[in-house]
C-alpha positions in Angstrom: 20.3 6.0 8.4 19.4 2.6 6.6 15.8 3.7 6.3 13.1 3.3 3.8 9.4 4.7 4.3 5.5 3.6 3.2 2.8 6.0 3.1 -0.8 4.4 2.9 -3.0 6.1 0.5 -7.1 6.3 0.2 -8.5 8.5 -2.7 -6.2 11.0 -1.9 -5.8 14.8 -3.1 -2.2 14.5 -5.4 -1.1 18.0 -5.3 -1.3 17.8 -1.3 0.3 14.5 -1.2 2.6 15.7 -3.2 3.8 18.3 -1.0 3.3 15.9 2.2 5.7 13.7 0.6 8.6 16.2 -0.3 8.6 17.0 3.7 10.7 13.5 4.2 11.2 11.8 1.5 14.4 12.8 0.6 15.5 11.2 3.9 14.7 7.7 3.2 16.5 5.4 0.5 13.2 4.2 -0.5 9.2 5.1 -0.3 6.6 2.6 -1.1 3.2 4.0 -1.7 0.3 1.7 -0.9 -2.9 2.3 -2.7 -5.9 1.2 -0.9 -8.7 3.3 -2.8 -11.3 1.2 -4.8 -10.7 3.0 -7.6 -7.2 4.3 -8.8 -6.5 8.0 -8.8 -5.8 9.3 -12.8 -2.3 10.7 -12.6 -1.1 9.5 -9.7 2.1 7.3 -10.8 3.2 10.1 -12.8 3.2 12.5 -10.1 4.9 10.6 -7.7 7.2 9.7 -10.2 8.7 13.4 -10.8 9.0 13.6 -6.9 12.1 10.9 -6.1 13.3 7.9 -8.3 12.8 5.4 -5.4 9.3 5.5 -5.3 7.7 2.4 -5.8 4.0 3.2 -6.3 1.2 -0.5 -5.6 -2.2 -0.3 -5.9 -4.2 -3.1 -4.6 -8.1 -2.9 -6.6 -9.4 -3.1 -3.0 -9.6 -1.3 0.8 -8.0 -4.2 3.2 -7.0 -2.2 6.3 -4.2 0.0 7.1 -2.5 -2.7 9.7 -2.7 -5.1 6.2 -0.6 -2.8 4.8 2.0 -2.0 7.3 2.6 -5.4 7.7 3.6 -5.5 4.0 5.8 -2.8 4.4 7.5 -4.4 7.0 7.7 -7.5 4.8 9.3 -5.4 1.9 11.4 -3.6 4.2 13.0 -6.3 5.5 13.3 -8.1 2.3 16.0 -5.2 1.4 17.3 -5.3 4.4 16.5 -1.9 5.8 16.9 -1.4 9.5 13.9 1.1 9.8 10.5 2.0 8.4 9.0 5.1 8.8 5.1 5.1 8.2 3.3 8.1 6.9 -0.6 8.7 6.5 -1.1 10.3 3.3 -2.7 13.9 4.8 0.5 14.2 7.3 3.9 15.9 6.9 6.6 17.4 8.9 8.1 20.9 9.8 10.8 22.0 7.1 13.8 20.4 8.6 12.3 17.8 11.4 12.2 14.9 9.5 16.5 15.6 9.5 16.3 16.4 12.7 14.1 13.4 13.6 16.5 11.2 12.3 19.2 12.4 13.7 18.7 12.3 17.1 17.5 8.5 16.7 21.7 8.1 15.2 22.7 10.1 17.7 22.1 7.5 20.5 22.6 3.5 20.9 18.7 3.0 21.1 18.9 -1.5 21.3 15.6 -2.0 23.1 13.4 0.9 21.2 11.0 -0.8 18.8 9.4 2.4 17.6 9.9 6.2 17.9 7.3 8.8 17.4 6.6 12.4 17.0 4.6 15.2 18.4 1.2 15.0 16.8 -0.5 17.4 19.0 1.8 20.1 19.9 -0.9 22.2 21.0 -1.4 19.7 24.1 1.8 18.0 24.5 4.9 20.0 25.8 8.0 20.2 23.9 11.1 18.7 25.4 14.5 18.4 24.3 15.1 14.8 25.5 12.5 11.7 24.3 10.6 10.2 27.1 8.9 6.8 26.5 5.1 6.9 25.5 2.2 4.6 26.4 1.3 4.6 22.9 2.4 5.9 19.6 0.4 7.0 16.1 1.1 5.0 13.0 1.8 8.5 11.2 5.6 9.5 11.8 6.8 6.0 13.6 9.8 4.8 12.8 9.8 1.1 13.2 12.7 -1.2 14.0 12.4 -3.9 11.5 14.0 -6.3 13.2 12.7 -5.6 16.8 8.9 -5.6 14.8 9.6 -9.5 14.6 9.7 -10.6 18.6 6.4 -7.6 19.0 4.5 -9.3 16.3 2.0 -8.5 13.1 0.2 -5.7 13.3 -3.3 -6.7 14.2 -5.2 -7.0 10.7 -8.1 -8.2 12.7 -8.8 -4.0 13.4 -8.6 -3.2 9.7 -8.4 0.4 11.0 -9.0 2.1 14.6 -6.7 1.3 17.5 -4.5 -0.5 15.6 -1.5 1.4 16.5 -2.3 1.8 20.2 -2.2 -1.8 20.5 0.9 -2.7 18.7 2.0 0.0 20.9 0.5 -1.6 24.5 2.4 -5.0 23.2 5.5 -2.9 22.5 5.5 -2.9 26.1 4.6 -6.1 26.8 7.5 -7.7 25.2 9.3 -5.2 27.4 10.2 -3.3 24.6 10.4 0.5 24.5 8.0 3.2 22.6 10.0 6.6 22.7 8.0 10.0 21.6 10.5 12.6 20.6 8.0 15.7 21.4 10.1 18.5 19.9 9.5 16.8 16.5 6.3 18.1 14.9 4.5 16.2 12.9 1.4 18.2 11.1 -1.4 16.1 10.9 -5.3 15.6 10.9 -7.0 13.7 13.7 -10.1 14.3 12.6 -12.8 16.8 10.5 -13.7 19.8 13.4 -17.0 21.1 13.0 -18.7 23.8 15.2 -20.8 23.2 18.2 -22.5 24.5 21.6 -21.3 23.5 24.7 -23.9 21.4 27.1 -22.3 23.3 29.9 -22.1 27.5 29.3 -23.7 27.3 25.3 -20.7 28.6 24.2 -19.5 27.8 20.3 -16.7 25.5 19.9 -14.8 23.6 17.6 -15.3 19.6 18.2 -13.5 16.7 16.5 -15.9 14.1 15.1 -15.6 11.4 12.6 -17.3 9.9 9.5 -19.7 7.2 10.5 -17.9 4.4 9.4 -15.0 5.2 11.8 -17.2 5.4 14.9 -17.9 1.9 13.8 -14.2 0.3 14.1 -13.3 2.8 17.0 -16.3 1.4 19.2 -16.0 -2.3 18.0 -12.3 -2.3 18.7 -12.4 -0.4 21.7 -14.8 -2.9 22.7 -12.5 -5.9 21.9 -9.3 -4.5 23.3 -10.8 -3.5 26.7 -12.7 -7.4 26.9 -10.8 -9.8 24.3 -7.6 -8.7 24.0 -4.9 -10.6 26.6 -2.0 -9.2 28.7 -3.6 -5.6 28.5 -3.0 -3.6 32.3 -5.1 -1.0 33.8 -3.3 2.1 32.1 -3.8 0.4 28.9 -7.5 -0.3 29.7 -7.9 3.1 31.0 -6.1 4.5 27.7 -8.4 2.7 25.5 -11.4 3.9 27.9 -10.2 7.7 27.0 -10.0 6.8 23.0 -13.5 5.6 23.3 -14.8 8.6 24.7 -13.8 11.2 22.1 -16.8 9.4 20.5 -19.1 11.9 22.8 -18.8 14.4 20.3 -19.7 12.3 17.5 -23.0 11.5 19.4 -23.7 14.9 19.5 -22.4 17.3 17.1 -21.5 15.1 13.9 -23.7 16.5 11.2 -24.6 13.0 9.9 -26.1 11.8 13.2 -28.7 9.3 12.6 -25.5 7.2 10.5 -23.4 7.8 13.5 -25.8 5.8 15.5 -26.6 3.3 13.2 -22.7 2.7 13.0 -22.2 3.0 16.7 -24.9 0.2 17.3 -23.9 -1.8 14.4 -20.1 -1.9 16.0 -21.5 -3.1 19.3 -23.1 -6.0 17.8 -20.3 -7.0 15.5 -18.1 -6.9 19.0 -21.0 -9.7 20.4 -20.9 -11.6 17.7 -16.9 -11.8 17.1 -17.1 -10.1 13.7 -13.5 -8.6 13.0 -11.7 -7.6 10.1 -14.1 -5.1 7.4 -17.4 -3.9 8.4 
């Protein structure tokens, strides 16, 4: 498969990038690793150099947004005339042999009208079948994009920087009556969010909630806010599956540990939504 890969990186942990990495790079005939950190990591370029000789390592002095990124990657992609682009988050990996199997299946098939294939980030709620079935919306992590179909969808939306930006490439995906197509017995391991423990409003009971850091209650809210308002061509699933995205946010408004930030952030995304600021808080 004519594929390369980019994983975007933010102060990440080497030794466990490291071993995220080695899950599927070997498949891919090229990795580019986008640094966004503020600060570069000390040893980083040497580590990723022992992993595979076509890693090509960028760091950037500065935190522009992941959909910033991917479009570069595209960009680069493209330039060397790869067909595909996988995109990685730096704390995500596969099952020993999926990223094979993955890959496969996508060779296996004339897919002419797919623009991007996913994986199974949640196979704790999502039942595994042996046939992919097209999805309203796909993660970033574990996509495989087809470069040249990425052209007629569009840019990702830098305006984001961060939250929702791959549910709306996704929603115009379909717009352009193009094709996103989950394979769900592909497992991608992966971290949606940092779970802390909580008591349930209803029976009291202790549970394990996702929540968020501050800042990222800020785009999800603000961007929420834009897509279900601002954003054109967007039907009532899409609206309703931006509705549900928001509302995972309930947890952050009452368990997250650093609460009064949470609603500073919530508040301050609200008005930056008013007032048309996009792009980095």
């Amino acid at each position: 498969m004519n594929i390369a890969g980019v994983v975007i990186l933010y102060h990440p942990d080497i030794q466990l990038l490291s071993e995220n990495i080695k899950t599927y790079v070997q498949g891919l005939k090229q990795l580019y690793v986008y640094d966004n950190s503020e600060t570069k990591t000390l040893g980083i370029e040497e580590a990723l150099s022992k992993l595979h000789p076509f890693i090509q390592y960028h760091y950037f002095n500065a935190n522009e947004g992941i959909a910033k990124r991917l479009n570069r990657a595209v960009e680069d992609a493209a330039k060397n005339n790869y067909d595909y682009l996988l995109t990685m988050d730096q704390d995500s990996s596969f099952k020993v042999g999926d990223f094979e199997k993955y890959t496969s299946q996508i060779q296996s098939a004339a897919y002419t009208n797919v623009a991007q294939f996913g994986v199974n980030c949640q196979p704790n709620l999502t039942i595994s079948k042996e046939q992919p079935e097209e999805a309203l919306t796909l993660i970033t992590s574990g996509s495989i994009l087809n470069v040249s179909l990425f052209k007629k969808v569009g840019a990702f939306n830098e305006d984001l920087f961060i939250d929702f930006v791959d549910a709306e490439f996704s929603y115009r995906v379909i717009q352009n009556g193009y094709i996103n197509l989950m394979f769900s017995n592909i497992i991608l391991n992966h971290a949606l969010g940092k779970l802390v423990e909580g008591r349930s409003l209803a029976n009291f009971k202790k549970t394990l909630r996702i929540t968020h850091s501050p800042i990222r209650v800020y785009y999800i809210i603000r961007n929420g806010l834009y897509l279900l308002f601002k954003a054109k061509g967007l039907n009532a699933i899409m609206k309703k599956d931006v509705l549900r995205c928001i509302k995972i946010l309930k947890n952050d408004l009452i368990y997250n540990p650093e609460l009064v930030s949470v609603y500073k952030n919530l508040f301050s995304g609200i008005f930056a939504f008013l007032a048309n600021k996009m792009g980095k808080k």
